[in-house]
C-alpha atoms as one frame of an Amber mdcrd trajectory, in Angstrom:
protein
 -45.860-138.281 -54.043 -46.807-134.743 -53.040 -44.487-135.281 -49.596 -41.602
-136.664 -51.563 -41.615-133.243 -53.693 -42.222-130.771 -51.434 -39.330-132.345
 -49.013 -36.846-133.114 -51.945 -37.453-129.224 -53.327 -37.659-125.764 -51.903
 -40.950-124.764 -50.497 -41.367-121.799 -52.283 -39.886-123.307 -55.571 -42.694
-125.906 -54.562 -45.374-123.412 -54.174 -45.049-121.552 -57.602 -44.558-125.216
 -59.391 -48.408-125.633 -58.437 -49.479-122.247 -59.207 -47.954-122.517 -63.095
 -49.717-126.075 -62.777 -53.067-124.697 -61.833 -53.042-121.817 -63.968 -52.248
-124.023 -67.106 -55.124-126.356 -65.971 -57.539-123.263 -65.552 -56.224-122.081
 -68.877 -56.560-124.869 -70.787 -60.041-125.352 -69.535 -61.077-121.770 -70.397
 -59.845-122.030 -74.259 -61.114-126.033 -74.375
């Protein structure tokens, strides 16, 4: 799943996807 993105999109478009994913995830966790 993870290959199929990262070929099909940019890899720095890739890259900051997951960042904004893991910084809602930390963020949500914090004010949970």
């Amino acid at each position: 799943m993870y290959a199929r993105e990262y070929r099909s999109t940019r890899p720095h478009k890739a890259i900051f996807f997951h960042l904004s994913c893991l910084t809602l995830i930390c963020s949500a966790q914090v004010y949970a």
